[in-house]
N, C-alpha and C positions, 0 to 999 in steps of 0.2 A: 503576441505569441498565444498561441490558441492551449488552454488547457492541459490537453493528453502532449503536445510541443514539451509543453513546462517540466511534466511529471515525466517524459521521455530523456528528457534536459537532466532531470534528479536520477533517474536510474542511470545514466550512463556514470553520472559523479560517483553512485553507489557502487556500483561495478568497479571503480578506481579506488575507492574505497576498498574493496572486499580484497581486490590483489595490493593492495598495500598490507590489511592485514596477511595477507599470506607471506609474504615479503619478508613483513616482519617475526614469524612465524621460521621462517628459512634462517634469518638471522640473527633467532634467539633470541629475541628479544625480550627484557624484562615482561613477564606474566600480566603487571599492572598494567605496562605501558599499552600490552595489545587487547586487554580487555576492555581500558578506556575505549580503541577505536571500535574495540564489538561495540560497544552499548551506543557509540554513536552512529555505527550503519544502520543499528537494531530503530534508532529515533527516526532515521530518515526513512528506511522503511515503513515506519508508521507514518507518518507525514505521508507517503506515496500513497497509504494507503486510504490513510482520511481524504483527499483528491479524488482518486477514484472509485470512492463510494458516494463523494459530495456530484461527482459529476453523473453517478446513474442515480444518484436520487433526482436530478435538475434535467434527464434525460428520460431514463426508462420508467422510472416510477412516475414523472410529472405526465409523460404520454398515456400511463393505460390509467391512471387518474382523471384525465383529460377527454380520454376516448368515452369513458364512462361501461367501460364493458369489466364486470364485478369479478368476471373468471380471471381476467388478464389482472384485473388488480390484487386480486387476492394472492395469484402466483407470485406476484413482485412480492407482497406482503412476508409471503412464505420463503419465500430465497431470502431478505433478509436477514429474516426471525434463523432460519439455518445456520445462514454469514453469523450472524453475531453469536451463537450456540458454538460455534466451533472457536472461536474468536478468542471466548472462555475458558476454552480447554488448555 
């Protein structure tokens, strides 16, 4: 199973995830019980997300690396440096 398969395979789980939290949300459920499963969509979303930054690092950035052209690499450089700037917020 190819990569963006796997992380596609995660978000549909997350997605079952996110209506179960609603679910439980509709049926009242203890506050703790449906916070647990926030902070566990919240983990797989970051999972989803380490993936697909692991696969444009092994993609986009190893290409304009590769290509050797200093503009395309520094824009990769710069989208980054932004991604993780806001990352922070």
């Amino acid at each position: 199973m190819s990569h963006s398969k796997k992380t596609l395979t995660r978000l549909k789980r997350i997605e079952g995830q996110v209506r179960g939290v609603a679910r439980m949300l509709e049926e009242e459920r203890y506050c703790i019980d449906v916070l647990h499963q926030v902070q566990a969509v919240k983990a797989a979303l970051s999972k989803v997300e380490d993936a697909i930054l692991a696969d444009h690092a092994a993609s986009c950035v190893e290409s304009a690396i590769a290509a050797g052209n200093a503009k395309d690499q520094r824009a990769k450089f710069t989208e980054l440096v932004e991604l993780f700037g806001k990352m922070k917020r």
